[in-house]
Structures are given as C-alpha cells and as structure tokens.
C-alpha positions in Angstrom: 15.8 16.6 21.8 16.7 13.3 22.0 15.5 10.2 19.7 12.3 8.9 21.8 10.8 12.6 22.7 11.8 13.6 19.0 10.0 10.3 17.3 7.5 11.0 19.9 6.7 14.8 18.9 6.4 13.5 15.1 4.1 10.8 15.8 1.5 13.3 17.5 1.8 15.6 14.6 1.6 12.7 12.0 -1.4 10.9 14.3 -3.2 14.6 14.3 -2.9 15.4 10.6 -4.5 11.5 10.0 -7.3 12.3 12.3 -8.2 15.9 11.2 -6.6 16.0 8.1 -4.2 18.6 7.1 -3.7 21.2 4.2 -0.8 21.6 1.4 1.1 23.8 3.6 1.0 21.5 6.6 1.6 18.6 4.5 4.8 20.3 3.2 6.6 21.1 6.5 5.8 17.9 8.5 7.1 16.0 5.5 10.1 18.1 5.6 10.7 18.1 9.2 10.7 14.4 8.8 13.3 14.1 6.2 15.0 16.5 8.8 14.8 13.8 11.4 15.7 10.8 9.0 18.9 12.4 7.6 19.9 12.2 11.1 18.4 9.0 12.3 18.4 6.7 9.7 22.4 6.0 8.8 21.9 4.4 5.7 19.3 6.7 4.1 21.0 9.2 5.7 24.3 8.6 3.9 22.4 8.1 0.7 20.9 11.6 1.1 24.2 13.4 1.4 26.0 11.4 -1.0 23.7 13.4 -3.4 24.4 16.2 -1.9 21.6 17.3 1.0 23.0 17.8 5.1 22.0 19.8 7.8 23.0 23.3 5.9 21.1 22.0 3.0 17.8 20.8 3.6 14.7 20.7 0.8 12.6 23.9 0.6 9.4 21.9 -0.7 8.5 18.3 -0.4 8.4 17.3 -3.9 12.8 18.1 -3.5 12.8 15.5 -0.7 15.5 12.4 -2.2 13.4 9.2 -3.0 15.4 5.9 -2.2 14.4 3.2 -4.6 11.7 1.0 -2.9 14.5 -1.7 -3.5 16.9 -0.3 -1.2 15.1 -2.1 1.4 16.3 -5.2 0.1 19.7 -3.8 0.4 19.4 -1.8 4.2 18.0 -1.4 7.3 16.3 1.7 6.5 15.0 2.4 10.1 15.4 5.5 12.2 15.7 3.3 15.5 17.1 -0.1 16.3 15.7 -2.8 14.1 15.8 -5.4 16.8 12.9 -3.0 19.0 10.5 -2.7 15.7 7.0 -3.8 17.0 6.6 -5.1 13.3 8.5 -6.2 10.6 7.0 -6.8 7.5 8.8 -8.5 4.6 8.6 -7.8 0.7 7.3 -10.7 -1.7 10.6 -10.4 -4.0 14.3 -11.3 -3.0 17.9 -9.7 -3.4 20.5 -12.4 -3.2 17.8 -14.7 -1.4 17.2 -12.0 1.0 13.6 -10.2 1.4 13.6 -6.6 1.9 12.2 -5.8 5.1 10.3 -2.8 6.6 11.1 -2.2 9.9 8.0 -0.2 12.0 9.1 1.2 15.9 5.1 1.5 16.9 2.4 -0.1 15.6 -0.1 2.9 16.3 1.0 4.7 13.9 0.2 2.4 11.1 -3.0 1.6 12.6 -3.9 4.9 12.9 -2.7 5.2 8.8 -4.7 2.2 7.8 -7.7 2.5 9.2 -8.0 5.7 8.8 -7.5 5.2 4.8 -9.7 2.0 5.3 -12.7 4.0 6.3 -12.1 6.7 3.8 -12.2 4.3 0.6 -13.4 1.3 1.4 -16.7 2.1 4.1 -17.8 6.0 2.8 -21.2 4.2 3.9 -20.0 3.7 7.4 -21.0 -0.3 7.0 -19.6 -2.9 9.6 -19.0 -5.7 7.6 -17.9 -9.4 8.1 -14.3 -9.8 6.4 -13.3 -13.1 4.8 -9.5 -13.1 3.7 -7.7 -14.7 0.7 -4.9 -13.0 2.4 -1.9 -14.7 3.9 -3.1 -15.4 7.4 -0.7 -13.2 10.0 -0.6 -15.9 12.3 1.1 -18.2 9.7 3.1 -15.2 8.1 3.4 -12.7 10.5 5.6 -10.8 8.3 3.0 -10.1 5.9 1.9 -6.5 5.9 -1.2 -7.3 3.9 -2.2 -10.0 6.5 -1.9 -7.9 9.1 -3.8 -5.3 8.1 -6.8 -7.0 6.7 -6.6 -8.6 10.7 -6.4 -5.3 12.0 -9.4 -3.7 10.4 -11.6 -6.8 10.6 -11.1 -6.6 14.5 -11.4 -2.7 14.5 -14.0 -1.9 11.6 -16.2 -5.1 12.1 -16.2 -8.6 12.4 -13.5 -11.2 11.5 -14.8 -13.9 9.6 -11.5 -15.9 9.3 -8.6 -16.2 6.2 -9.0 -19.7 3.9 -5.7 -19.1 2.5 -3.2 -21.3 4.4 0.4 -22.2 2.7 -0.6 -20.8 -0.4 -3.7 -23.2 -0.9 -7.6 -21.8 -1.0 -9.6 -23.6 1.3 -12.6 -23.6 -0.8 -14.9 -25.8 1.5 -14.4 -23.6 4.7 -14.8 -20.7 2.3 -18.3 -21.5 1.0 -19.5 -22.4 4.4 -18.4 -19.0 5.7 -20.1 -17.5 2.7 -23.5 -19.4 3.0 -23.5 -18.5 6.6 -23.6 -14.8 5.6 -25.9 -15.5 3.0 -28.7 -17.1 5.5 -27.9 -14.3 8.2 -28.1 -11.9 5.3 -25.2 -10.3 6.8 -23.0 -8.0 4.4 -19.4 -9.4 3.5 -16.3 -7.6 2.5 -13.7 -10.2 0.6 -10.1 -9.3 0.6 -7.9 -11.0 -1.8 -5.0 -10.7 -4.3 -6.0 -10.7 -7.7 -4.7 -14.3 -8.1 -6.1 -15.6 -5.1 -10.0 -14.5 -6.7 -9.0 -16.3 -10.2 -7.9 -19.2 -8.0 -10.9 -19.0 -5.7 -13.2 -18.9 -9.2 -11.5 -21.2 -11.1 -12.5 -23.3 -7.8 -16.2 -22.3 -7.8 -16.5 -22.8 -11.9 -15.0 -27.0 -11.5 -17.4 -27.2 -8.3 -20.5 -25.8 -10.0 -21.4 -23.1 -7.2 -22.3 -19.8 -7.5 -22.9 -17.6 -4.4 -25.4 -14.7 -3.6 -23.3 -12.4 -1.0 -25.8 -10.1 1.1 -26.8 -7.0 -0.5 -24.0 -4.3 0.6 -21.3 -7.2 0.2 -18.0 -5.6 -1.6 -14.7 -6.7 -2.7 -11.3 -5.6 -2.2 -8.7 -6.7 -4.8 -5.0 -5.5 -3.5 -2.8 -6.4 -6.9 -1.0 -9.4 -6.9 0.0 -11.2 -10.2 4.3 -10.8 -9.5 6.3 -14.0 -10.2 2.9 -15.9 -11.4 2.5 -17.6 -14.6 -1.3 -16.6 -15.3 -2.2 -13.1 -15.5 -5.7 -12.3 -15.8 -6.7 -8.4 -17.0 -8.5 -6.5 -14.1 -11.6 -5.8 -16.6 -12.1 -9.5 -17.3 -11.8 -10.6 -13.7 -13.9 -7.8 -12.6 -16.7 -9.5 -14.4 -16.0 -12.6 -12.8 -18.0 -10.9 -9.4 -21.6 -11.1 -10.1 -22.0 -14.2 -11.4 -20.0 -16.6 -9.1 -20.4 -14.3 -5.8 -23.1 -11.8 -6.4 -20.7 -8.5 -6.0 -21.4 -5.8 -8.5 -18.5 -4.7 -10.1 -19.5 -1.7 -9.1 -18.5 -2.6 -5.8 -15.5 -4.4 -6.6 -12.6 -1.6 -5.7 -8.5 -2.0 -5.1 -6.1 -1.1 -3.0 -2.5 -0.2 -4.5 0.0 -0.4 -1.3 3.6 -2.3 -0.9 5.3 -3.2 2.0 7.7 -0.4 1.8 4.7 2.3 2.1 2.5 2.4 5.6 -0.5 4.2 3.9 -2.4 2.7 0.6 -4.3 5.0 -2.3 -7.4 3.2 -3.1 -9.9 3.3 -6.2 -12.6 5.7 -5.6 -15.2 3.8 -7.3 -17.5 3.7 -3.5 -16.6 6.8 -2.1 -16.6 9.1 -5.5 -18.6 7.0 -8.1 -18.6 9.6 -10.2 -15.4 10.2 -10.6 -14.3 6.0 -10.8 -12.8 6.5 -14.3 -10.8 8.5 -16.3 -10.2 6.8 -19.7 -11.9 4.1 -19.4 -9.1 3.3 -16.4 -9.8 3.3 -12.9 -9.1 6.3 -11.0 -7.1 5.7 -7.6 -6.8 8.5 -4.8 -4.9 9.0 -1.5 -5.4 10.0 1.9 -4.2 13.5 3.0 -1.3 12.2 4.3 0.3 10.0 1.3 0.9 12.0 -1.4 2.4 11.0 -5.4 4.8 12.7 -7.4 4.8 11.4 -11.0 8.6 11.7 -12.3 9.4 11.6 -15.9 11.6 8.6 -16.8 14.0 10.6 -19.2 14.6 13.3 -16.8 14.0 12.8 -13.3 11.7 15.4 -12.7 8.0 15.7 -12.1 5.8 15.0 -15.0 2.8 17.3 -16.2 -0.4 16.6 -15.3 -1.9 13.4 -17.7 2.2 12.3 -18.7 3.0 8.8 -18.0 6.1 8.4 -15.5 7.4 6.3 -12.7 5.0 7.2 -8.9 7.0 8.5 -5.9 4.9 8.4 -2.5 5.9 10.4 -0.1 4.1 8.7 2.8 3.6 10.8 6.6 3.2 7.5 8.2 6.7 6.6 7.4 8.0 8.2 9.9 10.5 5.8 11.3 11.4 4.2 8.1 12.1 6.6 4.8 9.2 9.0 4.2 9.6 9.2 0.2 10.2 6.2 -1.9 10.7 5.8 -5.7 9.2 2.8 -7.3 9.2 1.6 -11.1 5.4 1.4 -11.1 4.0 3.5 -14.2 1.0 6.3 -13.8 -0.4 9.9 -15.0 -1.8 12.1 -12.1 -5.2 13.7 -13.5 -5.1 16.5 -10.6 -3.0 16.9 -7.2 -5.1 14.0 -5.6 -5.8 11.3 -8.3 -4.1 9.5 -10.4 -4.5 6.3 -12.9 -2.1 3.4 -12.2 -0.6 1.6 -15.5 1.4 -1.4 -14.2 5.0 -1.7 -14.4 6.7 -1.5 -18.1 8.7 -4.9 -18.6 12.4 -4.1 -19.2 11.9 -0.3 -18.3 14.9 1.6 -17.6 14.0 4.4 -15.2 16.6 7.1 -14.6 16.6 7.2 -10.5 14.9 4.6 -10.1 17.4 1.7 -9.8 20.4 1.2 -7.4 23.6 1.6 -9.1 26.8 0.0 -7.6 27.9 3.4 -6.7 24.4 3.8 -4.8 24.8 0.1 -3.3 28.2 1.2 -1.8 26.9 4.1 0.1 23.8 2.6 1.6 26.7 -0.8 2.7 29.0 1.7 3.8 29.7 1.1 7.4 
C-alpha cells in the first residue's frame, strides 16, 4: 500500500471512530496502527522512535507504550508523514526555538474539521444551540497560521453564525465589539465569545475605564482557551470567572475552557455545560476528552503512568494526528480522576520532567539527515 491509499484508509477509520465514536479496544489498535504508519512515514519521528529502540519487529502492544515526542520537537522538525510543502494548513506555535516557531504541518483539512467540530458540539453546544460567535481570537485572515483562529472561523461558519473577530494586531477593538454585542442584545440573539484569557482581562479592563456593562442574550456562553504565556499580568481563572456577569451578563456557570495547543488536532474541554454535575473535583475544574484524544498522566520521577489522583506531566495521544505524531509529551501538570477526566494544574516553573525535554542527544537524532 502506498502513501496516499495508506493515509487514505486511516483517515476513514479515524473520520468513522469521530462520527460514531469508538471503544477502548478500537481506540487501542487504530492508535497503534498509526504509530505503525508514522515510524515509517515520518523520518524524523521515525528515527526518534527507533533510536529508543521500537522498528518494524518491535512495535507497542498497547497504546499507552506508544513513544511521546516532546511537544517541542516541533520547534526542532518537520514532524509530518508527507511533504510539508502540500500541507493544506500549517499552523504555527506562540513560542520560539532560536527565533524559529514550531510548526504543525496538517495534509487534509477534513480531518481536523471533522476533530473540531465534532469536540465543539460535544462540550461547548450539549444544548444543540446555534449561536452568533464574536472572537478575541487572532483573526485567520491576518494570521493564517493560527490554529485557534482558524478554528473559532470554522465552527462559526459550520455551527452558526459568524459575527466577526475585534482583535486585529494584537489590539481589542472595543467600539466594534460593543456594537456587535448590543446588536445581539436588541435581536435577543444568543452569543458565544471566544477569547484567550488575556484578551477577556484586556477586553474588561476596557469596559470598567469606559463605564459599560453588557446584558448578552439569555443562552449567551463564553469560551476561555488559556493564554497568559510570555505576558506580564496573570489573572487567576476564579477571579476572572467572576468578571462574567457583571460586565457581560454570562453566568459563570456558562463560562467553560478549552485546553488545546497547536501541536494537538483535538481539544479536551471543561464539562461544566455538558456534565454540570460533574464540573468540579476539588474545587478545580474538571476537563474531559473526546473518544478520540486520550491522556496519559506520567510521573515526573519515573516516566511511567501515574495512579489515578497523582500529579504528573499529560501525554495526549490524539487520533486526529494522523499525519503529524499521534502522541505528544508536554510539561503541562494534571491528576486524571478516572479514564476520561482529568483536572489541569498549569505548568510548574522551573520543573524538570524526566522525558519531557529534548536532550542534545535527542536534538541530534531528530537533525540527523
């Protein structure tokens, strides 16, 4: 089987498993039969892989054994299983290795509609709403390689209607903003907000100095999708949570975030609107995942999964990564509470987390030409 009927076969089963869901056991060998298909496809993962010792006449007998590449390697690679030059999109990370941005590389764009949406739905709309989406995203057309951008485009245009991004080279505009959101208010038609968390504490920092406060529709909701890296003001998730119902009229109880990255083509969500009951654990808010993404929580001392409530570093091991890497490593801390949810923790400042990082020796294999 050649590449394109081979990448082909994988994105049916992948597309199929997203639309009608699929169990552990199915989970576990279209994962595996991916990782098959990267170790041969993808030459620098690929290298990477055998270096620590899988090949052909070694392959992983579960999916939590599948090698997860730090999600910095793709600051390092091209970590695509076809020629980077044919990706339909390329989406670039927010931090930089030697001035360079890592980059994932994505052949089809169905594939990662199909992901996102489908996620989208699950999470964000349990109520089957069609809302109006205003962004405090990066707009795609002005940074087409952000992967947030896009998305937030895609399921405006798919899910409901687009009401237009007021985020343009990094400034809010707050004027357009409020006149979009009064609009809604009069046609008493139900917004969903997308934002980083520092574009809302710019965007109510802005309403505070102007004296507004706006009444969103009833059914209105926010989406919050992380976003403090390289800034100097940090705001705490409960505080700004509170900031909802007074300057927009969004109970925080429908005020939920999204935990994605570039590197990843599916996002795990809070499950505060489609399992209320279940929003917190802790006092923390719970986040789940689609069928199709799972996490692995790896203890920092050893390198192996964690037990159920210990804190560790989170592995995904995304589906929709097909011709990317399918399971990548990242520093970010959690506890899984059972085999589908899990509490995020934020990243531990100076951390040291054993497979976490690239070593030179690691750096060396994924250059080697």
């Amino acid at each position: 089987m050649n590449h394109t009927s081979a990448a082909a076969a994988l994105d049916a089963r992948i597309v199929h498993a997203i639309e009608q869901g699929l169990d552990d056991a199915a989970f576990d060998r279209l994962a595996r039969d991916i990782f098959t298909y990267q170790l041969r496809e993808n030459a620098p993962y690929g290298r990477w892989a055998r270096s620590l010792g899988w090949h052909e006449g070694r392959l992983p007998q579960r999916w939590e054994e599948i090698p997860a590449i730090p999600s910095a390697a793709f600051k390092e690679a091209q970590l695509a299983t076809f020629p980077a030059a044919q990706a339909a999109l390329r989406f670039e990370t927010s931090g930089t290795t030697r001035g360079r941005p890592g980059v994932h590389y994505v052949e089809r764009s169905e594939l990662y509609d199909a992901s996102l949406l489908a996620g989208f739905r699950r999470f964000a709309l349990p109520d089957g709403a069609r809302l109006r989406y205003l962004s405090l995203v990066p707009d795609p057309d002005e940074v087409p390689g952000s992967s947030l951008g896009y998305m937030m485009r895609r399921v405006a245009r798919t899910l409901g209607e687009e009401g237009g991004f007021y985020l343009h080279s990094g400034s809010l505009e707050l004027d357009r903003f409020v006149a979009a959101a009064r609009e809604a208010q009069a046609q008493s038609v139900a917004i969903c907000l997308a934002g980083t968390a520092f574009a809302y504490v710019h965007l109510f920092d802005a309403l505070r100095a102007a004296g507004i406060a706006l009444r969103l529709p009833p059914g209105s909701r926010a989406l919050e999708t992380g976003g403090f890296k390289g800034r100097s003001r940090e705001v705490g998730s409960t505080q700004l949570y509170a900031e909802f119902p007074a300057l927009l009229g969004i109970p925080e109880d429908r005020v939920f975030a999204e935990y994605g990255m570039t590197e990843l083509l599916s996002q795990h969500y809070d499950v505060i609107l489609a399992e209320p009951r279940r929003a917190l654990h802790g006092g923390r808010r719970v986040k789940s995942s689609p069928p199709w993404l799972r996490v692995l929580v790896i203890d920092p001392q050893t390198g192996m999964p964690a037990p159920l409530g210990s804190v560790g570093a989170l592995r995904h091991v995304d589906l929709a990564n097909r011709s990317s890497v399918v399971a990548i490593q990242t520093e970010d801390l959690g506890y899984a509470i059972d085999a589908a949810r899990f509490v995020l923790l934020g990243r531990q400042p100076g951390a040291v987390l054993r497979g976490c990082s690239l070593d030179a020796e690691a750096l060396a294999v994924l250059h080697a030409r």
